[in-house]
N, C-alpha and C positions, 0 to 999 in steps of 0.2 A: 772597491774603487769605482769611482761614478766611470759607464762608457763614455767614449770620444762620441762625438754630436757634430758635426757640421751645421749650420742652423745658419739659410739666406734669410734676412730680415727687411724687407721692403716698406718703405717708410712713404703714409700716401695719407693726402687729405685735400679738399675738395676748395679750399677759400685759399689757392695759389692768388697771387695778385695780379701777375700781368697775361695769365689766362684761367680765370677761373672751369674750375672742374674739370681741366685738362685731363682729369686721368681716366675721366671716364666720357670724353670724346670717341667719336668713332675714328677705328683706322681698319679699312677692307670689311667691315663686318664686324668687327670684335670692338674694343675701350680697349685705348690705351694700357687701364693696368690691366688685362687678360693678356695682351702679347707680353709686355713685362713677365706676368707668373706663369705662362705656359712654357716660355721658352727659359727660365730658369729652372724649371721642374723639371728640364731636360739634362739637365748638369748632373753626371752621375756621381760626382764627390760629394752633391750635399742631401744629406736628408734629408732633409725638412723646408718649405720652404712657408714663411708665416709674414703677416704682412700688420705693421703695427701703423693703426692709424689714431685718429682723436678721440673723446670723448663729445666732442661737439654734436648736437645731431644729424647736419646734415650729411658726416659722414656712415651716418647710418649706410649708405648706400653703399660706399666700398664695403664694407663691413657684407652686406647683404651677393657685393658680386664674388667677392672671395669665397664664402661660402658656397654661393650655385659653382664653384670654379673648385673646390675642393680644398681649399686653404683655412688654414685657421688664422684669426684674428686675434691681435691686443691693442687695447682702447688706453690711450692714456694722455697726458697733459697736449696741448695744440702747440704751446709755445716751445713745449719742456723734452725736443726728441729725445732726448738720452735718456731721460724718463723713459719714456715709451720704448726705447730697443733693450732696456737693462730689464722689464715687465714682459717682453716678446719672449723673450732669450731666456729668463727663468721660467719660464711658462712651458718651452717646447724643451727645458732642459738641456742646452749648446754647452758645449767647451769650446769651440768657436764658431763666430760671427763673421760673415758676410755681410757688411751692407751694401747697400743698392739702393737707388732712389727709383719712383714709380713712373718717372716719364723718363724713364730710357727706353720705349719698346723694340729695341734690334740688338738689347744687351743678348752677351753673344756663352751659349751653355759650354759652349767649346773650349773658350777663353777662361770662364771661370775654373772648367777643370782641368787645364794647363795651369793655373795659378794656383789651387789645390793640390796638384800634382806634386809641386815644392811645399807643401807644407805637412806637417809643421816642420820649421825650422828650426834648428840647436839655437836656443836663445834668444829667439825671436820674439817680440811681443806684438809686432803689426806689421804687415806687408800690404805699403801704398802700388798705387797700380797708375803710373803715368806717360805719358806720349800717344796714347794710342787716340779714336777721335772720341769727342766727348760724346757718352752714350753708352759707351763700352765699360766705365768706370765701376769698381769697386775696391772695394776695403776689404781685408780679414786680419782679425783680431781673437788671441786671445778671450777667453770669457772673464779672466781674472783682469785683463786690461782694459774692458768694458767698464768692468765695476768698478776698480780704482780714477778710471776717470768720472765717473758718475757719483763717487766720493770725495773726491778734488774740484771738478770742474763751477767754477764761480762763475764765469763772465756768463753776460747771452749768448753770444755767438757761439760756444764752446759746446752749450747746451743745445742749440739750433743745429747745429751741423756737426754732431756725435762725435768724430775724431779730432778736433783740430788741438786738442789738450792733450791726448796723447802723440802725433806728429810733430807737434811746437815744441817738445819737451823729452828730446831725447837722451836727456841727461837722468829722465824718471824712466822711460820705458826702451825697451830695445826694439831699434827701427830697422827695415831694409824696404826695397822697392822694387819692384818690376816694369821697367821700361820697352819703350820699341823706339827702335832708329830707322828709318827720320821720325823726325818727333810730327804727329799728326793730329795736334790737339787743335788746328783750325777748323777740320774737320766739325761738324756740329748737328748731332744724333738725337740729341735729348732736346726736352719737348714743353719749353717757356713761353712761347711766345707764338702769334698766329701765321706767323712765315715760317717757324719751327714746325709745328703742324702740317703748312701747305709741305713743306719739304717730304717727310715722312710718308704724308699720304702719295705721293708721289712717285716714291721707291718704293712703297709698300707695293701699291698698283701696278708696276713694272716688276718687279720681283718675282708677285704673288703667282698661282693661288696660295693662300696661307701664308704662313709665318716662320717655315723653318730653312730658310736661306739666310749664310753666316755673315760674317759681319765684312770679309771678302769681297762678298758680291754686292755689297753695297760698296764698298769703296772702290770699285772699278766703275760703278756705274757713275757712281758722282764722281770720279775723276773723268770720266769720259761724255760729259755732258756740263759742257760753261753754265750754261743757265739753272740748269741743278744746283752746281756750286756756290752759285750769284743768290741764291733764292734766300737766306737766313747768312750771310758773310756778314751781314752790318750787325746781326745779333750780339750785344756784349755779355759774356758773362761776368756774373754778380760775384765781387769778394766776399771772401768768407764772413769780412766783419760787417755787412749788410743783410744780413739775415735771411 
């Protein structure tokens, strides 16, 4: 019998549209995705942490930081992620999946392993993770419910954004979720846009030295600071069926 695998799958590439190359901006010293993989690699539920980006070349470069960073890479379709996390995920071998996207840098190791903590679940095929602020987010899944939606999934958007074929469709897969009360999703961590950035660079600066303060201590500091909070509030995020 194959071992159980934990396997984070960070999904990064470099022709974002309303900030390109966002992932390998600075934040304190480090790109974006090195706070991303370091403090994932802090998570002690997951083994492996691998970072699937494009075949394109200018993601050469993620490709090149991963590596100086100790990560392994998988290259595959630009358009087609689910392509690219069901190639990540056979690669490193997972029975389950984490995803995570690459401009989260304050995603929190603590949080993922309280959410691994519950897993697996009797009968579970995916546990969403919501309320908390946005930044914090992840998915785990199943590896068989990877691939059955990567054998199903038709539309784009489906394909662009990995889960939304298996969360829409819980009459094919078996769902549960992880919430927090109050719901804190105005909150806004993750990193689209150039007020998104100034915000992060921000708290990182206040925070720092370094990158290993939890996701806590950012949200006392932006609750306790107006103009923190004012800095990225007009940010909209993007529906799923916008790509």
């Amino acid at each position: 019998m194959k071992p159980e695998k934990t396997v984070a799958i960070v999904q990064a590439r470099t022709s974002s549209t309303r900030l390109p190359r966002k992932v390998l901006l600075d934040l304190e010293g480090q790109p974006l995705l090195a706070w991303n993989l370091r403090r994932l690699a802090r998570a002690t539920r997951v083994d492996e942490v691998v970072v699937a980006t494009t075949t394109e070349p200018e993601d050469e470069a993620i490709v090149a930081l991963a590596t100086e960073l100790g990560f392994r890479s998988w290259r595959g379709p630009l358009e087609d992620v689910l392509t690219r996390y069901v190639g990540a995920a056979r690669m490193a071998e997972a029975t389950t999946v984490v995803r995570v996207t690459s401009d989260c840098p304050f995603i929190d190791p603590g949080l993922i392993d309280e959410t691994l903590a519950t897993w697996p679940r009797p009968g579970v095929d995916y546990l969403g993770f919501d309320g908390y602020p946005r930044g914090l987010d992840h998915e785990t899944m199943t590896m068989a419910a990877l691939l059955r939606a990567d054998a199903e999934a038709k539309l784009d958007y489906e394909r662009v954004h990995v889960t939304p074929y298996v969360y829409r469709n819980p009459g094919l897969f078996r769902i549960d979720a992880i919430g927090h009360e109050p719901n804190l999703t105005h909150h806004r961590w993750c990193v689209d846009t150039p007020d998104d950035l100034a915000l992060v660079r921000e708290v990182a600066r206040r925070l720092g030295p370094g990158d290993t303060f939890e996701w806590r201590a950012v949200r006392a500091l932006v609750e306790g600071d107006e103009a923190l909070m004012a800095m990225n509030a007009h940010v909209r995020q993007k529906a799923v069926e916008e790509g």
